[in-house]
N, C-alpha and C positions, 0 to 999 in steps of 0.2 A: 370785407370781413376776413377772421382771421381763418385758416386754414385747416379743416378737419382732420386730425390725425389718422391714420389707419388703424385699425380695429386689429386685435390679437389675433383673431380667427384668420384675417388678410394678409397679413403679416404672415402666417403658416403658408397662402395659398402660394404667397409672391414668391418665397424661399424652395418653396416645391419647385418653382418653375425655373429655379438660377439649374434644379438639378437635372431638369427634364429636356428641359433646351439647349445644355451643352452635354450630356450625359456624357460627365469628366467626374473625377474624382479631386475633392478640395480640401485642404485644412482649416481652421478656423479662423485663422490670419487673412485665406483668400479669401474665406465669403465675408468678413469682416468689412473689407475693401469693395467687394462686389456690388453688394446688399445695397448699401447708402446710393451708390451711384448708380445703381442699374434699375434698384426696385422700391424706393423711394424708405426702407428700412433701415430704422435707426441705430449704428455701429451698437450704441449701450444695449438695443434690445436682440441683436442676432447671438448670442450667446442661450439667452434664454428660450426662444423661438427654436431655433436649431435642438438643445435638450429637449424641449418639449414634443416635437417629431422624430425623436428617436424613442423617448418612452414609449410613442406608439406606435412603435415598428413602422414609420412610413418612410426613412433614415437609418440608415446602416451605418455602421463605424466601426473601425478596429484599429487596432493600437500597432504600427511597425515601428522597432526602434524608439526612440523618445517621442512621435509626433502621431496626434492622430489624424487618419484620414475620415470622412465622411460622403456616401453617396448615395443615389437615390435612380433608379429605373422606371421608367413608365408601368412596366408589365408588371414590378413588385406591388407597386401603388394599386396598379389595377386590382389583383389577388389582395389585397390587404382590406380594400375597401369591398370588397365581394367576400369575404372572410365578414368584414366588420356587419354589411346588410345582413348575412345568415344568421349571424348572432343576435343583432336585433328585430329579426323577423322570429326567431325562435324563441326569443323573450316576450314577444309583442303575441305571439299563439298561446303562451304559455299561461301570460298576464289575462290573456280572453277568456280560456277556459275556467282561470280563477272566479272571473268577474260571472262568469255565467252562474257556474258551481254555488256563489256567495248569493246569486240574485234568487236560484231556487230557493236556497234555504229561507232567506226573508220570503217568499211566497208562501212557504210550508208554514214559516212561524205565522204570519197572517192569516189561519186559517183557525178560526174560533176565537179573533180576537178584532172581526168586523165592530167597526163603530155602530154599535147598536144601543138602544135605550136599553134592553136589559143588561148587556154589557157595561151601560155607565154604573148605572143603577147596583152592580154587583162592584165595580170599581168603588165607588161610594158606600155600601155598605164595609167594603172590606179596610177603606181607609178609618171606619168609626169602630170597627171592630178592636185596629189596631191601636186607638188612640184610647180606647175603655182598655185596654193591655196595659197601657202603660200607668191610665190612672189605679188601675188595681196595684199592680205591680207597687207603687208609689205607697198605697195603702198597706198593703205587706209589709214593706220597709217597716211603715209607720211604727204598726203592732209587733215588731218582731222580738221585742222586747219579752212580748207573752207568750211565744212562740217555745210550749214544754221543753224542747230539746233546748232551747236556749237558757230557759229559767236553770233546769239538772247540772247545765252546765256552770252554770254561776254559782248554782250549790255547792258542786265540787271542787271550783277554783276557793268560795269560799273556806270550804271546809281543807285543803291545803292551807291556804294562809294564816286559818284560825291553829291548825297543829303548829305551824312554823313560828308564831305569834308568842306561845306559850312553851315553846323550849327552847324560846331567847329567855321567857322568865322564871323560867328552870334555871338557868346560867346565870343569870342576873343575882337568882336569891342565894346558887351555891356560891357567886364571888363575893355577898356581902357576908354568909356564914360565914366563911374562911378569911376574911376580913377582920370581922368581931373577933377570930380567935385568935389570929396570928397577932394584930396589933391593937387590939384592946378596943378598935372606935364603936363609939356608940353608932348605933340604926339610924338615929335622924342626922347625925354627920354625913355618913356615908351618904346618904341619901338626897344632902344638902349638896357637898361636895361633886356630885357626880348627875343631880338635876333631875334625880327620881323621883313621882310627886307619891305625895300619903298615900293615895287609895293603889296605887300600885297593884295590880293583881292580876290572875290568870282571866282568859277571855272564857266565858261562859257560853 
């Protein structure tokens, strides 16, 4: 069968130990060469691996001249991962006390909201209560038509449009007056001409 590759995580452990076991300092080029041969790590992926332990401070590196070096000590790695436990022992205290905190509160809200028959009983009523809310509601719509403040208001949008209505035919009669006199046309021309019927008149 074919042969399991190493895992990303192994690949970090195997590269720790090129640093730990010679504890020298290397460029990129060396562990390049190293990696494949010594720890079974593939040239393409020690680039990547190598940045990935320096993101987490387990790998030091600094730039002299054009090249960079990179190193790693037993005793850094030891402080790093002793740093790393206290932060997540401090997170994992911290995440407890939440969880505590969260579980009183669900205790507190369960308290008068036991599964009981009057408790359904009141759940059920209060679901019929709401569903007659909304058939009323429904019903208000319906009639809102007859709704006084509504009708007042119809009155008075009416009564706008009835003045508006009638001093278009204020204007209408003074440009047929002025019509008649300036050019002589008779009433039913003009009236023909411009699609104004007979009974033509003010809104009552």
């Amino acid at each position: 069968s074919k042969k399991k590759g190493l895992s990303f995580e192994e690949k970090r452990v195997r590269m720790m130990e090129i640093f730990f076991e010679t504890k020298d300092v290397f460029q990129l080029k060396d562990i390049e060469k190293i990696a494949p041969k010594e720890k079974g790590i593939t040239s393409m992926s020690v680039k990547e691996i190598l940045q990935s332990l320096v993101d987490d401070g387990m790998v030091d590196t600094d730039r002299i001249g054009t090249s960079n070096y990179f190193w790693a000590f037993p005793s850094k790695a030891l402080h790093a991962r002793k740093r790393k436990l206290e932060e997540l022992e401090s997170q994992f205290a911290e995440s407890s006390q939440k969880k505590e905190a969260l579980q009183k509160s669900i205790e507190k809200a369960k308290i008068g909201r036991e599964d009981t028959a009057e408790r359904a009983a009141l759940v059920e009523e209060l679901a019929a209560l709401r569903q007659k809310k909304e058939q009323l509601k429904a019903e208000i719509d319906k009639y809102r038509e007859c709704d006084p403040d509504v009708i007042e208001e119809m009155r008075q949008t009416n009564k706008v449009a009835k003045e508006a209505a009638n001093r278009w035919t204020d204007n209408i009669f003074s440009i047929k007056s002025w019509a008649k006199r300036k050019f002589g046309f008779e009433e039913s021309r003009i009236d023909k001409s411009f699609g104004i019927p007979e009974d033509f008149d003010y809104i009552d």
